[in-house]
C-alpha positions as CSV (number, residue, x, y, z in Angstrom):
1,X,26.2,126.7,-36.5
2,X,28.2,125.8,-40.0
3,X,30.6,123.8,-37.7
4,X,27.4,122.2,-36.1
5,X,26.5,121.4,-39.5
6,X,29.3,119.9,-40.7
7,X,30.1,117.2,-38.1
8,X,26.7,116.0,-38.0
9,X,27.1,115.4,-41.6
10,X,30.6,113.9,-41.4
11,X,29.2,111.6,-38.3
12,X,26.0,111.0,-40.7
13,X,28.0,110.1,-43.7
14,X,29.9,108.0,-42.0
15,X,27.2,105.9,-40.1
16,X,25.6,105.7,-43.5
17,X,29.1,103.9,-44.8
18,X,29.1,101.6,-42.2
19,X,25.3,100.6,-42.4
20,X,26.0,100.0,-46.7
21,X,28.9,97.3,-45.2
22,X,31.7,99.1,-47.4
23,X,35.3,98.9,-47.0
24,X,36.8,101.8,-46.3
25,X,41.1,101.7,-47.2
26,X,43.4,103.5,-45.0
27,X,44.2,107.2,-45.6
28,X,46.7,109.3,-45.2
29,X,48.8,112.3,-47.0
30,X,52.1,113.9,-47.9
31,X,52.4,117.7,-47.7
32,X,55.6,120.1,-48.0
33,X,54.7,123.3,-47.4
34,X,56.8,125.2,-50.3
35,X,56.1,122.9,-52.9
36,X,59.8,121.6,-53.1
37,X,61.3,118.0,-52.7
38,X,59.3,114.6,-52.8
39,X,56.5,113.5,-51.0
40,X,54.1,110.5,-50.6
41,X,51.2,109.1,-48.8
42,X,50.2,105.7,-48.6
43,X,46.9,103.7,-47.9
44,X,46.9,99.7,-46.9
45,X,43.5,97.6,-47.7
46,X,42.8,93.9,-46.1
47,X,40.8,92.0,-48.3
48,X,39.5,88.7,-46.2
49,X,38.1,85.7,-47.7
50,X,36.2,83.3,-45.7
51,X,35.3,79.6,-47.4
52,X,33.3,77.0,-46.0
53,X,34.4,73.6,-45.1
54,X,32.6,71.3,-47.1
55,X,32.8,67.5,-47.5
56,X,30.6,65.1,-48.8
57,X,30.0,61.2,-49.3
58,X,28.0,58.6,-51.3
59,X,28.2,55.5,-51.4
60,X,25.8,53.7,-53.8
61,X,22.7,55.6,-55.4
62,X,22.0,59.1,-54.6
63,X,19.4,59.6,-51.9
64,X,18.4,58.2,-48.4
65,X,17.6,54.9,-49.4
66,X,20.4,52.4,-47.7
67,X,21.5,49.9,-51.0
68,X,21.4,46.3,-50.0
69,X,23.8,44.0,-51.6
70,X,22.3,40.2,-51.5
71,X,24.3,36.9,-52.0
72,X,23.1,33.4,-51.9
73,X,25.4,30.5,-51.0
74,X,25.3,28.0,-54.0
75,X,26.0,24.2,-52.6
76,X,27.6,22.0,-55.2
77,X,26.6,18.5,-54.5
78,X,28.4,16.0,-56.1
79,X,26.2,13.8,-58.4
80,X,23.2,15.8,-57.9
81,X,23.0,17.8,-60.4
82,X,20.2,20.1,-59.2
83,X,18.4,21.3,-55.6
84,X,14.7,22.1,-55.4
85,X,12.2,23.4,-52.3
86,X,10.8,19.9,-50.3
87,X,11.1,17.1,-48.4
88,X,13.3,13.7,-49.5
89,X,13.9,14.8,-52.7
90,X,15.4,11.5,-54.9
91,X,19.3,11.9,-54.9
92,X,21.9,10.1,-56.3
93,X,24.6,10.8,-53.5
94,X,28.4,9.6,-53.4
95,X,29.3,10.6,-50.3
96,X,31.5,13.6,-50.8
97,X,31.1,16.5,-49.0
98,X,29.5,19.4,-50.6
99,X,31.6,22.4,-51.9
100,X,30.5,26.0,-52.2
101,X,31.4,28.6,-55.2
102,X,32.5,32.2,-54.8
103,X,29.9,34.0,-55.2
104,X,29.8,36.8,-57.9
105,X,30.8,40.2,-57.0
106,X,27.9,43.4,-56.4
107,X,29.7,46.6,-57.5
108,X,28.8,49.8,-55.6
109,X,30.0,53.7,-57.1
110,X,31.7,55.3,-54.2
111,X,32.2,59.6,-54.3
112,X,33.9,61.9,-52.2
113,X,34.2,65.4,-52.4
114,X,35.9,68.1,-49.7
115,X,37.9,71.3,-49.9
116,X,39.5,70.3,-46.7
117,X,43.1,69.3,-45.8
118,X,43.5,66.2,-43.6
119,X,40.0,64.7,-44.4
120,X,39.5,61.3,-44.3
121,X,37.0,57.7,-45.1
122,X,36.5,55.4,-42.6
123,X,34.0,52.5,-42.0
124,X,32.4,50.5,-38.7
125,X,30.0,47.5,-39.6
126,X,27.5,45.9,-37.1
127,X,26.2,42.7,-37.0
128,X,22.4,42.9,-37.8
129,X,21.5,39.3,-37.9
130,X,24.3,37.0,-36.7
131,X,25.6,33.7,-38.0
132,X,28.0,31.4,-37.1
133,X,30.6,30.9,-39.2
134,X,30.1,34.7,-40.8
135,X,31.0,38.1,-39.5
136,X,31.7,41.1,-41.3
137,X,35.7,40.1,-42.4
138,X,33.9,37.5,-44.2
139,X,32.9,40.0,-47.0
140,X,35.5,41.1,-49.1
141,X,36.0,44.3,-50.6
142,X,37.9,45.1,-54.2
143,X,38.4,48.2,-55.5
144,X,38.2,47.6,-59.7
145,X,38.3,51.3,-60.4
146,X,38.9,54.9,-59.4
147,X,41.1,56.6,-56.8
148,X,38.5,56.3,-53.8
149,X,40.4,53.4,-51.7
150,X,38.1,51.3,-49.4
151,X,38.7,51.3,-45.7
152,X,40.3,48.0,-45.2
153,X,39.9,44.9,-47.6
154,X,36.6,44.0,-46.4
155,X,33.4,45.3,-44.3
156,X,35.6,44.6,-40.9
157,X,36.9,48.2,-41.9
158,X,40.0,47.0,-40.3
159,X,42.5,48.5,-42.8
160,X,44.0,52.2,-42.5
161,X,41.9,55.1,-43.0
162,X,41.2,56.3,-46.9
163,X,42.9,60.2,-47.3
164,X,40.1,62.3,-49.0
165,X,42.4,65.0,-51.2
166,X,41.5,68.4,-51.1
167,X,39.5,69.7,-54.0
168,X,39.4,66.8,-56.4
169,X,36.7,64.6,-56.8
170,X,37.7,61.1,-55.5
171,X,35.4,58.0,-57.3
172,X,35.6,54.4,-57.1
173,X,34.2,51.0,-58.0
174,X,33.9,48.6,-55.0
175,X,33.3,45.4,-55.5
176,X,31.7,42.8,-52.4
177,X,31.9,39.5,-53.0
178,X,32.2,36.5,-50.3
179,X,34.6,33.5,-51.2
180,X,33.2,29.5,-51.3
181,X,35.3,28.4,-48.8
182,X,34.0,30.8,-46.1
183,X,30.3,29.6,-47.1
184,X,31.0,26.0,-46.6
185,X,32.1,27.1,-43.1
186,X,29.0,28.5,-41.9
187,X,26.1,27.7,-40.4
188,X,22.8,27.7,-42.3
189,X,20.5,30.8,-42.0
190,X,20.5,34.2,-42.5
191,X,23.3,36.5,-41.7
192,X,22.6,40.5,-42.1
193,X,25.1,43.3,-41.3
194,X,25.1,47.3,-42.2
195,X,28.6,49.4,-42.9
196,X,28.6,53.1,-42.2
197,X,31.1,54.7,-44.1
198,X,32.3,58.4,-42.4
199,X,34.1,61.0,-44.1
200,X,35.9,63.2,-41.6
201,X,37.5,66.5,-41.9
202,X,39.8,68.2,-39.0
């Protein structure tokens, strides 16, 4: 009955180590039976660590609101030396064709963050509201500060993929900005596009 006894409570103490989730080490022993010479025993423990991939992305302000970036096309007209809303307007023409200016650049904060090896930024741009003359290669891209490259030198997202390194917080300035010659090409109108930017582990 004492032999009863103690396996239940060697099969009880053990269940009860198991349901508590502890580690139990190897074990073993060394024994010499008239107490001469040396002897050991030795007892391995695994220790496993398991860490979550992680990676994350913002481009613009925090949140789910999508930032818009807007440019207006500024017509230079020689000898008119201002354009207002209407019909026949009194102007003081030459002749010369109109030119366009550059128009100033919108800076957006960029942030990436991943504890992955391999990750990567990329971008794809579609066409929300087309227009001749325009397309998304038309709007350049700068990068003014930081270490967060953009995808490409403009919304085409044409250029190599950005490398995200591992465990360090990437930033960057990115500044969109459309040249004067490329307005004076296009057609009048409205031209609308959205860029999805994708950070991607393996």
């Amino acid at each position: 009955m004492k032999m009863v006894n103690k396996v239940l409570a060697t099969v009880m103490g053990a269940s009860l180590l198991l349901v508590a989730g502890v580690t139990q080490a190897e074990s073993t022993y060394g024994y010499q039976a008239n107490g001469t010479g040396d002897v050991s025993a030795t007892a391995k423990l695994k220790v496993k660590v398991t860490i979550p991939k992680l990676i994350l992305l913002r481009v613009g302000t925090a949140g789910a609101t999508v930032d818009e970036l807007e440019f207006s096309g500024s017509p230079d007209v020689t000898t008119i030396t201002s354009l207002t809303d209407g019909d026949s307007g009194a102007a003081d023409w030459d002749g010369s064709a109109p030119t366009f200016g550059d128009t100033a650049a919108q800076s957006v904060n960029a942030f990436a963050w991943t504890n992955a090896t391999g990750a990567t930024l990329s971008c794809s741009t579609a066409e929300d509201a087309a227009l001749t003359g325009l397309s998304p290669a038309s709007i350049s891209v700068a990068k003014t500060a930081g270490s967060l490259d953009h995808p490409g030198t403009d919304t085409g997202c044409s250029g190599s993929n950005t490398t995200i390194t591992p465990n360090t917080l990437m930033t960057a300035t990115w500044d969109y900005s459309i040249a004067g010659t490329t307005l004076l090409g296009a057609n009048a109108g409205v031209y609308q596009q959205t860029t999805t930017y994708t950070a991607t582990t393996l």
